[in-house]
N, C-alpha and C positions, 0 to 999 in steps of 0.2 A: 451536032448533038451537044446539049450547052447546062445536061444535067448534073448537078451538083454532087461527088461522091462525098459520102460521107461514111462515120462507122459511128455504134453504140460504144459509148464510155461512162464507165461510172466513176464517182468523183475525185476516189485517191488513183495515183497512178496504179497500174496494175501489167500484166503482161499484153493484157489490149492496146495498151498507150504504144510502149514498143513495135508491136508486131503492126498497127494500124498505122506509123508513123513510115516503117520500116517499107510499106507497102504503097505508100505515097498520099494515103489518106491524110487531109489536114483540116478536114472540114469535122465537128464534132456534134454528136446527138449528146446530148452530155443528160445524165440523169446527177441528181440535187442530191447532198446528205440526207442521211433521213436518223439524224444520232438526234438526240433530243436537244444537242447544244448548237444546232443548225438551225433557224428561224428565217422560212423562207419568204420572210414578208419583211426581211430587213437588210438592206442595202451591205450594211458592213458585214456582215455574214456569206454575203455574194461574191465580194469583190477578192480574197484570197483565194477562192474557188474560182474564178475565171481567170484571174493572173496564171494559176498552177496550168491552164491548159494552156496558153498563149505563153508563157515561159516553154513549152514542152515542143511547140510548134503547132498547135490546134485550137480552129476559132471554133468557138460554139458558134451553132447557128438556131440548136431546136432543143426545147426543153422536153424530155419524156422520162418516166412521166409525169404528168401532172403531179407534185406532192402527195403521195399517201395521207400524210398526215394531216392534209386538210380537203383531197378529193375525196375520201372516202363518205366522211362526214355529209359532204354535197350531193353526193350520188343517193344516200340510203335514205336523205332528209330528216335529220335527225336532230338534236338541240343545239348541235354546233355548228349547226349549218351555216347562217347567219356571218357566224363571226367566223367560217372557212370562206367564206365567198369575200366577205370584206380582205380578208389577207391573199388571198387567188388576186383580187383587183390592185392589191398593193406592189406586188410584184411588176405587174405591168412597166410602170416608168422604170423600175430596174432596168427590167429587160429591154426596153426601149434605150435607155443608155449605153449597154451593152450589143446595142445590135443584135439581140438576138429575138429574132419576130413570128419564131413559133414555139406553140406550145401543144404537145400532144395527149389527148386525152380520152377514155373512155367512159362507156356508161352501166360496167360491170358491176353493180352492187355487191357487197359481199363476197361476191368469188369471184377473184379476177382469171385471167386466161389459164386456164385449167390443163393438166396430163394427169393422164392415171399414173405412168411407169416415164421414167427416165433414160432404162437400159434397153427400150428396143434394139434389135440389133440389124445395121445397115449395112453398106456396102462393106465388104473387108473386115465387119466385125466393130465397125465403129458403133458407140452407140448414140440412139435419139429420144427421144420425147413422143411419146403416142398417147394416142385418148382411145378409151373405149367402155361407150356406155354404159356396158352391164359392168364395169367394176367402178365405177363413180358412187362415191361414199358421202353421201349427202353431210349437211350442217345441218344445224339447228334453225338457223336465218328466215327469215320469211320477208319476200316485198312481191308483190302484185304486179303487172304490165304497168295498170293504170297510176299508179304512183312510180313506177320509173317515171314516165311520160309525163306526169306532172312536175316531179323534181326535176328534171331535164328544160324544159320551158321554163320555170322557175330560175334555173342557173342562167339560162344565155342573155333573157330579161334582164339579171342582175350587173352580166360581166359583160356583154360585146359595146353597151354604147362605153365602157372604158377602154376596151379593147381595142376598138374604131376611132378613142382619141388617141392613141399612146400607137397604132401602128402594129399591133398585136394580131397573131392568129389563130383559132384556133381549130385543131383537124384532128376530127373525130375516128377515133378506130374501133370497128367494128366490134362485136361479142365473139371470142374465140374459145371453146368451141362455140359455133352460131347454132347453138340450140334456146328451142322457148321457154323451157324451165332444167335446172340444173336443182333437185330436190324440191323445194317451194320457194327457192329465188328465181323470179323470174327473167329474163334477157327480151332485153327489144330488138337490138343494133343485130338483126340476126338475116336479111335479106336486102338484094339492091332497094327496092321499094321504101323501106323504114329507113335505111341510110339515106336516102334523097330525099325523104321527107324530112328527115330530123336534121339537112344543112341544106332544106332548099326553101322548106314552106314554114315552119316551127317558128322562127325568127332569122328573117331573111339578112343575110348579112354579108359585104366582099370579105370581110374578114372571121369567117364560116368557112370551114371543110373540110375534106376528107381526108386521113392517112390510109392510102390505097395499099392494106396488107390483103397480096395479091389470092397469096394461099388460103386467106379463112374468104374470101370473098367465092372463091373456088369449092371449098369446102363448104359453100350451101348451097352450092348446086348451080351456082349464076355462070351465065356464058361470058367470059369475061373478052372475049371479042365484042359485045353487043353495048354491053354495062360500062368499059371503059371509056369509050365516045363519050355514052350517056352520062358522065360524070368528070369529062373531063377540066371543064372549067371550076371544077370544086375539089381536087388532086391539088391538096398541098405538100404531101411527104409521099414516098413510097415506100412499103417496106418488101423488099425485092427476095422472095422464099419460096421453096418450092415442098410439098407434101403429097403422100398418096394415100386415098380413101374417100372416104366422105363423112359429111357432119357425129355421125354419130362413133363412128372408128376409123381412125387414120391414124398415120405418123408423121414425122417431119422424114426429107431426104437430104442428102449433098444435094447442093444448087441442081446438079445438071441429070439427078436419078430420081424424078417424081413425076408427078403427072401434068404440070405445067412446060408449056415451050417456050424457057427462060428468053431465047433470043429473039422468035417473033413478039410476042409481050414489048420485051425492049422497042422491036418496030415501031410497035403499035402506039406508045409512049410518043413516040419520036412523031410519029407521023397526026399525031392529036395535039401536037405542039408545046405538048410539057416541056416545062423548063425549074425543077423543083428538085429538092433534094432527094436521095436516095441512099440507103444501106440496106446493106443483107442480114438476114434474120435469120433465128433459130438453127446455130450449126449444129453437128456433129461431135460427139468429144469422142479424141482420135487414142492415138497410139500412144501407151504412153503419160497419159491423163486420166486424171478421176472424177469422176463430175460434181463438181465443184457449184455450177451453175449451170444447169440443165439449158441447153439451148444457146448460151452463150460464153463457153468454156475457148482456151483462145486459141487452140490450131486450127479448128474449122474454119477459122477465119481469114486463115491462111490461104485455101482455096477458094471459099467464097468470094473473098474478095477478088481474087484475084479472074475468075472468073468472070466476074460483076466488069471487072476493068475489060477485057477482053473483049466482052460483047459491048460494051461503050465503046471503046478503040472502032469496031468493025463496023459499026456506023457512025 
């Protein structure tokens, strides 16, 4: 088993750096500043943020996510489109210098992955992150299917044949929740079907494909014994989480208390011949803690991870 651990960090250090270093993780998802004196289309603005994790003991490997501050623009097609796509492509040979050859992205206009409540309460009284339809308080926003689906074709057109020189990739993650309209925004990336179209037939490309976050894949309903196979040559990242419910009302769980069978999954991984990075998602905030960052607060990650290692160790 020769899958990559890794863990979510954001860019100054934080109690993640610690506890993910502490825990043997050295591999990093590293997410970018988003201060307005960060310019992620410029080299020298890169390179003190990639020393600080490589000083620390942590190689980037995988960009998530994609800059806000010029995905958004991309996604909604809007006037700065243009000039976010040009700076998305500018980064590339960064990150080709840097070794670092993915970049993780969605196609959430407007509202990105969405929870009604933060304080579900889990096992022991920890609390989680839940969605649930009837309290979802819409925006103002409006975009259509058919203009996701055109802005989407529009971007890969613009960025994979630089992607494809510079060695770049990138892996698409689903709509979390995978519902088809959240108010009058609408969501595509919402079933196995639209995911394997939109990184198999849209703009076919090696360097196209998926971030296999197992739980919203689950939570629309897909057999993910059936659909993993079916997508296993397009499984660039994994995000390894387990939740209980479905599309329209769930929660997140501790790794080992939902409705996924974290260790066969792992098999199934194993036995499809991935060989791709992985970290765990969406924990718990424990005893102790206040939720600081809904889903990614840092003692959950104490057992997730630890967890996540365990069942890697046992195959």
């Amino acid at each position: 088993m020769t899958m990559l651990l890794t863990d979510y960090f954001r860019s100054a250090p934080d109690a993640t750096w610690e506890i993910g270093r502490q825990l043997g993780v050295r591999y990093g998802v590293i997410r970018l500043p988003e201060d307005s004196g960060f310019d992620p289309a410029e080299r020298s603005h890169w390179l003190p943020v990639y020393q600080r994790f490589i000083d620390y003991g942590i190689t980037p490997v995988i960009i998530e996510p994609m800059p806000n501050c010029l995905h958004d623009h991309i996604k909604a097609g809007d006037e700065k489109r243009d000039e976010s796509i040009e700076r998305v492509m500018r980064m590339f040979p960064i990150m080709e210098e840097l070794n670092i050859r993915t970049i993780c992205f969605n196609w959430m206009a407007y509202v990105g992955w969405t929870r009604t409540r933060s304080d579900y309460p889990e096992r022991g009284g920890a609390r989680v992150t839940a969605f649930d339809l009837k309290d979802y308080k819409p925006s103002d926003k409006a975009i259509s299917a058919e203009q996701l689906w055109d802005n989407y074709a529009y971007f890969l057109h613009a960025v994979l044949p630089e992607a494809e020189k510079h060695g770049i990739r990138l892996a698409l993650h689903p709509d979390d929740p995978p519902l088809p309209k959240l108010g009058e925004v609408s969501r595509i990336m919402i079933s196995y079907e639209a995911v394997r179209h939109a990184v198999q037939d849209t703009v076919p490309s090696e360097n196209l494909g998926v971030t296999f976050c197992q739980a919203t894949f689950a939570m629309m309903g897909e057999d993910l014994y059936d659909i993993i196979p079916k997508l296993a040559d397009k499984i660039l990242f994994i995000h390894f989480r387990n939740a209980a419910g479905d599309k329209r009302c769930f929660h997140e769980t501790f790794h080992d208390n939902g409705s996924l069978d974290m260790p066969r999954l792992m098999r199934l991984y194993r036995d499809c011949g991935l060989d791709v990075p992985v970290r765990v998602d969406h924990v718990p905030t424990m005893a102790g803690e206040s939720v600081r960052n809904a889903g990614y607060d840092a003692l959950g990650r104490l057992f997730a991870i630890g967890y996540l290692k365990g069942i890697l160790d046992s195959l």
